[in-house]
N, C-alpha and C positions, 0 to 999 in steps of 0.2 A: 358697064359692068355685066358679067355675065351672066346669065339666071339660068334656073331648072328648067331643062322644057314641061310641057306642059302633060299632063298624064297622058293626054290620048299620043300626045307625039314622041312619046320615050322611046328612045331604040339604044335598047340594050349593048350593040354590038357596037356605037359608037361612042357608047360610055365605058367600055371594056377597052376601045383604043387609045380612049383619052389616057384612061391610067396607063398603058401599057407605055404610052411617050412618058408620062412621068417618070415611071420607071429608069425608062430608058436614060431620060438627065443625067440619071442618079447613080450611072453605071459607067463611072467614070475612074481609068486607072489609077491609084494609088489612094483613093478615095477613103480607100476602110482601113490602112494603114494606121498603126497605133505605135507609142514611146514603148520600148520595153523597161517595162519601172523597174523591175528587180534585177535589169544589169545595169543601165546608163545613169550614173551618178546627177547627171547634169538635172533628173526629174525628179530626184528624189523626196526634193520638200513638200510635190503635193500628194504622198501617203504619208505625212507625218501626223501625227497626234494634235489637235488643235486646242483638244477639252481637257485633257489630263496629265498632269506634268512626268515627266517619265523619271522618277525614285527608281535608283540601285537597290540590289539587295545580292545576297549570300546565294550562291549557286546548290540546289540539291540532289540529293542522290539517294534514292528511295524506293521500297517497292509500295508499293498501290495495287485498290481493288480494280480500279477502271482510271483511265483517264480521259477525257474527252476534249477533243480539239472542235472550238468554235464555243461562243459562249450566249447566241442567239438563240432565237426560240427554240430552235430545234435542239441544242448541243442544252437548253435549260430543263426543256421537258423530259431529256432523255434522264438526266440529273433526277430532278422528279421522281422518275418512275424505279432509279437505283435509287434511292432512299426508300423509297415505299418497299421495296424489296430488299431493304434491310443492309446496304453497302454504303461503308463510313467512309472507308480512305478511296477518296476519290477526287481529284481535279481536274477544275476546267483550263486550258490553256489559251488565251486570245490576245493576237496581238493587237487588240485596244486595249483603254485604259481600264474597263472595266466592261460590264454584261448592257446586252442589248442587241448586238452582232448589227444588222441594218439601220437600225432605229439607234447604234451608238453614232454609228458615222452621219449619218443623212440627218442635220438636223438644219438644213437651211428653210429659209423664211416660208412659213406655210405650208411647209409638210405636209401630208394627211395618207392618210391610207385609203382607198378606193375599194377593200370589202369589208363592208359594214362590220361594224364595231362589234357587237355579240355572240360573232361567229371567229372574227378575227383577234381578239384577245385571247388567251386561253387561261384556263382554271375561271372564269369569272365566280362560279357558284365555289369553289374551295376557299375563293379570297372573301367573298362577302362585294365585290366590287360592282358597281354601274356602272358602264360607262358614262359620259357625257354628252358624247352627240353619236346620231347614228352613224358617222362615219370619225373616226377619233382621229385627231392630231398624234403627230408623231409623239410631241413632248409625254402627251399623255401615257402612249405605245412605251415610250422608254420607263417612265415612273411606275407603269404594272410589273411592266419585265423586272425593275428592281426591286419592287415585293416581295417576287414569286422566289427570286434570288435569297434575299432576305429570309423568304418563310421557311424556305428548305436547305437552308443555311450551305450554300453553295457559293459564296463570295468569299469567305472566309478562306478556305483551301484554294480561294484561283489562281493564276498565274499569269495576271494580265503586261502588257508589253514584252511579250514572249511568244514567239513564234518557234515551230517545229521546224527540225534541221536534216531529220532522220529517223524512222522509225523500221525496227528487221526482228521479226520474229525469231524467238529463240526455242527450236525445240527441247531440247536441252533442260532448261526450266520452265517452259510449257510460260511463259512469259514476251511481251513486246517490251523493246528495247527503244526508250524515246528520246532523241538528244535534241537541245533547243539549243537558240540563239543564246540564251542566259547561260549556260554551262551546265543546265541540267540533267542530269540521268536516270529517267524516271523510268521503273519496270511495273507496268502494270498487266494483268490478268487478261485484261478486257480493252479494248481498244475503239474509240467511239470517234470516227469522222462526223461531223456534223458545221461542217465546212463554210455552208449557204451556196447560194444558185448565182447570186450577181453581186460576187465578192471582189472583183478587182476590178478596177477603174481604168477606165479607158481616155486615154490622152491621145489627141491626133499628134501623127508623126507629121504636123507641117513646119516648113521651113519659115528659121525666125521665131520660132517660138520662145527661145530663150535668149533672145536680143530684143525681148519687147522691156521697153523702160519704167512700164507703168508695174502694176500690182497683177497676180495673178493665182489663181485659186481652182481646186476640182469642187461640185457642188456638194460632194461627201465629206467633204475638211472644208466649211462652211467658216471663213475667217471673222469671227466677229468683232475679233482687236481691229480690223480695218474696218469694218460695215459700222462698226458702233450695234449697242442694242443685244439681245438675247432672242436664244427662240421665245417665241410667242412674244415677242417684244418689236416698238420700235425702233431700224435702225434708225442713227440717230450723227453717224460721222459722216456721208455720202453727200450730203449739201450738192453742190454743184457739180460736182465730179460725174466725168461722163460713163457708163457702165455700158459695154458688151457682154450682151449674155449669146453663148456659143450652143448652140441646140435648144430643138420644140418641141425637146418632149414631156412629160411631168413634170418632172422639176423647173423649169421656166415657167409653163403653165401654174404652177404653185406661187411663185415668187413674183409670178406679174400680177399677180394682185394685190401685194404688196409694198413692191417698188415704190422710191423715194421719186418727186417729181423730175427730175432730170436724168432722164435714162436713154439711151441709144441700142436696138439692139440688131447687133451682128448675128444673124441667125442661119442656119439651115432650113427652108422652110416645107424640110421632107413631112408638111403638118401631120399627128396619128391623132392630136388629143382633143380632138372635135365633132366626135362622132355622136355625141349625145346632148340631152339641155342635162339641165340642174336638176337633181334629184332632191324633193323637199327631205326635212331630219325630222323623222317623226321616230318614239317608239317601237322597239316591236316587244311585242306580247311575251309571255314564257309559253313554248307551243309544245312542250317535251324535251326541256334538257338543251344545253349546248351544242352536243355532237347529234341532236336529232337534225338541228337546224342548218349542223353544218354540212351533214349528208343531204341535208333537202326532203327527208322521209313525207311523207303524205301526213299535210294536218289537216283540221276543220275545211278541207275544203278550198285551201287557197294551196297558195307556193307559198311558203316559210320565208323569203327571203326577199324578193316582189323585188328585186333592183332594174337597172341594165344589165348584167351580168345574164340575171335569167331569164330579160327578156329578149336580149339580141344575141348575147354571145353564143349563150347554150343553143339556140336554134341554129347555127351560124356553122359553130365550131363543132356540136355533137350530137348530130342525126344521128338515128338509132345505126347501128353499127351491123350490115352485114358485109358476108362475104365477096358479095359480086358490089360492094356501093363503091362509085369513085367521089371524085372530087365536085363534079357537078351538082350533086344535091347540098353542099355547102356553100359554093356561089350561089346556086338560086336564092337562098335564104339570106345573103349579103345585101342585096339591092336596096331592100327596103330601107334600113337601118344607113346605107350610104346613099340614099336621096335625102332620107329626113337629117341627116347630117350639114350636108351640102347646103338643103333650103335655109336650114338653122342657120347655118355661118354667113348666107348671104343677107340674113333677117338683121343680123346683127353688125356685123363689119363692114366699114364703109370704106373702109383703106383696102386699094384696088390690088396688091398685091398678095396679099392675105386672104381677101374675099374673093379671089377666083382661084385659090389655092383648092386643087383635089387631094385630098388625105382619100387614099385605099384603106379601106374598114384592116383593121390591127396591122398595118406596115408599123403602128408603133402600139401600144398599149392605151388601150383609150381610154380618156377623162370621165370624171362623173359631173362635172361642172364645167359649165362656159363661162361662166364670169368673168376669166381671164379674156376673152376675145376683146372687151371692149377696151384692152388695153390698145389694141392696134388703132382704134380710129383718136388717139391721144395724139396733140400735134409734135409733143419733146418725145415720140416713140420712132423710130427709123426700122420699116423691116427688111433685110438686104439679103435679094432671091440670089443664091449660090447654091445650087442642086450640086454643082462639084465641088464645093468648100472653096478654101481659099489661096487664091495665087501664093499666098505666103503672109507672115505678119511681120510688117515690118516693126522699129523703135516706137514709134508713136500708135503702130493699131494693125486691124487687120486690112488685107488688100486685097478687092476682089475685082475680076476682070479691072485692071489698072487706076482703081479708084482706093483712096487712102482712108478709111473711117476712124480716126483718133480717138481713142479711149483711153480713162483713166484706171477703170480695172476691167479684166476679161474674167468673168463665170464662165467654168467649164462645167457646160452642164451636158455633158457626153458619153455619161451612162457609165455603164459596165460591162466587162464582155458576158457574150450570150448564156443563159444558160445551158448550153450543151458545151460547154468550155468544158474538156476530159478531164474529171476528177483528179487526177496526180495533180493538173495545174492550179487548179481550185483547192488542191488544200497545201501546195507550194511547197511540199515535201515529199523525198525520196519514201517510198510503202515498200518495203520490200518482206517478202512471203518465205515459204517454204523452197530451201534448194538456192537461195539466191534470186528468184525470179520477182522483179519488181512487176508491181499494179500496173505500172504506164504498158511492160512486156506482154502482161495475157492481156492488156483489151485494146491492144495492139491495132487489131479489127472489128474493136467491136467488143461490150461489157458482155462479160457472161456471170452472173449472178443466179441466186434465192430470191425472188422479192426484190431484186434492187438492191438488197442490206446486207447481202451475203456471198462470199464469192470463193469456190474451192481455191485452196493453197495458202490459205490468208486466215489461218485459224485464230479465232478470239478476236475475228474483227467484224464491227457494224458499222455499214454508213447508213445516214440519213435518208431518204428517198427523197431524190432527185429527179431530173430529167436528164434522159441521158446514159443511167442505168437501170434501164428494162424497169424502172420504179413509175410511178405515177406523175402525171401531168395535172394541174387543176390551178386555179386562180388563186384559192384560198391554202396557201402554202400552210397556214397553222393546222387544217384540217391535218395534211400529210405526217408534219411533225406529232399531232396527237397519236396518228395511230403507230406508226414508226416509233416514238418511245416506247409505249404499250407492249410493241414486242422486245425490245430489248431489255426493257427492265420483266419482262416474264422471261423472255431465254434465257437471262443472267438470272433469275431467281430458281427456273425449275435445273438450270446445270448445279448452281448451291447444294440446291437440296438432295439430290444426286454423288455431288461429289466427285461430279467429273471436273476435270483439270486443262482439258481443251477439247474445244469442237470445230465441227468445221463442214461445210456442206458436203453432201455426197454428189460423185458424179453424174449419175440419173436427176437428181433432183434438179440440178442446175441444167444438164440437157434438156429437160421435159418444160423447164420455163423459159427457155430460151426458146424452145419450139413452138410455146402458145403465146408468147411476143410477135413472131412472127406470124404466125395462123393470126392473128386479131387485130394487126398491124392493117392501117386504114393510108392510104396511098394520097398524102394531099399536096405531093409537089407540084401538081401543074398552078396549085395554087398558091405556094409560097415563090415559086418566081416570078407572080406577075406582083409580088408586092413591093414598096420602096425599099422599105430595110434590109440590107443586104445578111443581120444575121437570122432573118428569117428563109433567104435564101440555103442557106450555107445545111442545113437540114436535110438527109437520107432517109430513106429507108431501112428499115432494120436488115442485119445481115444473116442470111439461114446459116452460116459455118454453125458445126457444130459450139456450144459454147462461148459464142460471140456474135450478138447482136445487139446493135441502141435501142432498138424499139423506144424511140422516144414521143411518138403519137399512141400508140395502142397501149397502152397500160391501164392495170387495174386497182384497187383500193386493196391495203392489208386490211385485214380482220382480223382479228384478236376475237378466239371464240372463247364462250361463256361458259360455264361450268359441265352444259349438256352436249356442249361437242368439242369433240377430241381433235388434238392437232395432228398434223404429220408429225411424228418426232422421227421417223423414219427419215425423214429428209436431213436430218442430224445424225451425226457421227459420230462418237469418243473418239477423238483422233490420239489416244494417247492408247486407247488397246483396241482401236479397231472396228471396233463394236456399235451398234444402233442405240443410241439414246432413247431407252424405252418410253413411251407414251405414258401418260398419267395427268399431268400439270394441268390446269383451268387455263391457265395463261400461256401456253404453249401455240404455236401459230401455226395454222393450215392455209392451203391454198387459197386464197378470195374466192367469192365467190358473186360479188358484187362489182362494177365498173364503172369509170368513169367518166 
């Protein structure tokens, strides 16, 4: 077996080549090729609904104050913050069965979420809620969200198993125009993407896949009519039946520690999710509030939050930012965190395949638990090295380099595409703006937004913050979604109060962010090509064009200022006479001024 060399004998440069062949396995043509789900009929069972029976109803036609597409955290909080600001007619649209957006679909065995629970639920103090463990199970994740659902009476109006078909602004009546799959025609005011980040499911385009005779599943439509058992439950049908589960990243990591004793797994073993031990669940304190915690602000004296996150990643991933910094002051900071990774998996894993396996610190999203490792040294566990997937699958299994592994169900556990998947794809409808020009048109090369949330020509529309458009990057996605509601249900409250009828960014305002995208854009290519995952690869640089840049590493935190500081409302427009949306509002939003 292979071991760490020893401290004094470590040479960097030949641990840098080791990954760089891994790599290299992994860069294998047609390797990253995916099914297109929303043409090829022949896939389409594994986006189907698992959980919720899909009831007809009466096609509508209607105007509305807002409507919001997507019914997860983000599209719930924004919900939220238009009630608090006083807007009734409002729906959410999601083609699930109901609210939870990640946490409706992902509900295979062992779930959990990987940012701590107190930071990562939101409203905790509005509902009265504890979580239960410092790091909460999905099921649980799902039962908040339909609280908060519940408490702000946003289930009622939704419109679940309904996907958008078309959405065109209409100057005319200073309204969007939304047609669904159901036959509806809904005009609302306000127009709220909140779409999510790793919304569509990725199926390999290998050959045979749909000549396999056994059972087969995506890990997101988790079949529990075949597995037997519920979330948080034993399965309970699987008995002898042989199981491939197809990829190593969370989700298998999740589910190997609860697998039935007869399992097989067919895997990719591009390993990310072993870069750390087991973080004990203890408590954390009340140290200022939720969003004190979730910003990290300075308490008594420690770090708020004491995980891996802020002890490897943030050293890792976010040296202080200047202008002359490359990419080298974040490899240096990687080393540590991949020795103590590597000695860990070899402490544990006895199965020779697996335990001389190099995982590159984030080629995939790292675990907070190893407990699943000690599923490999199990003798009914099979790990089968295919860094270029598989020659094909035939009737009875998969086949790699000319060997046959027989299964009775394949787990596709193969993710999602990246998040920098271009918004139009991610919210899987036609946006079309002022003049005819569709969303996919201006960011053509590249998003030019306000904030991420705001884009000229596109009046009375807010997306989410995302990655991807010039909006914020960070681990704890609900942090984003807090502040990003905040402003949209303040935009939508101080245009009310106004009585203006459409808005829409000014030219300058979106030039001037697009400029400090790029000014503050941090250059980390050399280091996403030496990683395994190729959609870490696939990653630019922001683009200087006027009005069109990703800037998907350099971004900053919205602020939502507080009574004593005034927003840009300058950066807003009355697009219906011309005019500067005068300042005044508490909840009006200025440039950040903080990062992250």
């Amino acid at each position: 077996m292979e071991t760490e060399p020893a401290p004094g004998a470590y040479d960097p440069e030949s641990v840098k080549a080791r990954y760089l062949a891994e790599r290299d396995r992994r860069l294998v043509p047609g390797r990253t090729d995916i099914v297109d789900l929303r043409a090829d009929e022949r896939y389409a069972r594994y986006t189907r609904d698992p959980f919720t029976p899909y009831t007809d109803r009466a096609s509508l036609d209607e105007e509305l104050d807002v409507v919001i597409v997507g019914g997860g955290i983000a599209g719930l909080l924004a919900g939220v913050e238009l009630r608090k600001a006083g807007i009734e007619r409002l729906r959410i649209v999601d083609q699930a069965g109901g609210v939870g957006g990640t946490w409706y679909w992902n509900r295979y065995p062992g779930i959990m979420c990987d940012v701590e629970s107190t930071i990562y639920l939101p409203l905790l103090e509005e509902l009265g809620y504890v979580p239960k463990d410092r790091y909460a199970s999905g099921q649980e994740i799902l039962e908040h969200l339909q609280r908060i659902a519940d408490r702000y009476e946003l289930v009622g109006d939704g419109l679940f198993h309904t996907g958008v078909e078309r959405a065109e602004w209409d100057d005319r009546t200073a309204r969007w125009h939304v047609h669904t799959d159901r036959g509806d025609h809904l005009r609302p005011r306000f127009y709220v993407l909140a779409v999510g980040i790793l919304n569509l499911l990725k199926i390999p385009d290998v050959a045979g896949l749909d000549d396999f005779a056994g059972h087969s599943f995506h890990a997101a439509r988790w079949d529990y009519a075949y597995t037997g058992g519920a979330p948080g439950e034993e399965m309970t049908e699987l008995g002898d039946r042989v199981v491939g589960l197809v990829g190593t990243g969370a989700t298998i990591s999740c589910w190997a520690l609860r697998s039935p004793a007869r399992a097989s797994s067919s895997a990719r073993p591009s390993v990310g999710g072993i870069a750390r031990a087991s973080q004990a669940l203890e408590p954390v304190g009340n140290a200022g509030g939720q969003l004190q915690a979730m910003l990290r602000l300075p308490g008594p004296g420690r770090d708020l939050i004491d995980d891996g996150w802020t002890h490897h990643y943030a050293a890792a991933q976010h040296p202080p930012r200047r202008p002359d910094a490359g990419s080298g002051t974040c490899e240096g900071r990687r080393s540590t965190s991949l020795r103590m990774g590597r000695t860990r998996l070899q402490s544990l894993v006895h199965e020779p395949t697996a335990a001389q396996a190099w995982p590159r610190y984030l080629c995939k999203r790292p675990c907070f638990h190893d407990e699943f490792l000690s599923a490999f040294n199990e003798p009914n566990v099979t790990l089968v090295d295919c860094p270029g997937g598989f020659d094909r699958i035939a009737p009875e299994g998969p086949v790699v380099e000319g060997t046959t592994y027989p299964v009775d169900l394949l787990v596709l556990g193969t993710g999602f595409e990246p998040e920098l998947t271009p918004l139009h794809r991610r919210a899987g409808h036609e946006i079309v703006g002022r003049g005819g020009v569709t969303l996919a048109e201006k960011w053509a090369d590249g998003a030019g937004t306000l904030f991420g949330m705001m884009t000229r020509g596109f009046p009375n529309l807010f997306v989410m913050p995302a990655p991807g458009q010039q909006a914020v990057v960070t681990v704890n996605y609900t942090q984003l979604a807090v502040l990003g509601a905040e402003v949209v249900g303040g935009a939508v409250a101080a245009l009310e109060k106004r009585g203006v009828r459409a808005f829409e960014v000014t030219e300058a305002a979106e030039t001037a962010w697009t400029e400090e995208v790029v000014r503050t854009h941090v250059d980390a290519s050399s280091i996403r090509s030496r990683v395994h995952a190729v959609a870490h690869q696939q990653r630019g640089p922001p683009r200087a064009s006027t009005g069109a840049a990703a800037g998907a590493g350099a971004s900053r935190l919205l602020q939502v200022p507080t009574s004593s500081r005034r927003g840009s409302a300058r950066d807003l427009e009355d697009s219906t006479s011309g005019q500067a949306t005068p300042p005044g509002s508490r909840r009006e939003h200025q440039a950040p001024a903080s990062r992250s």
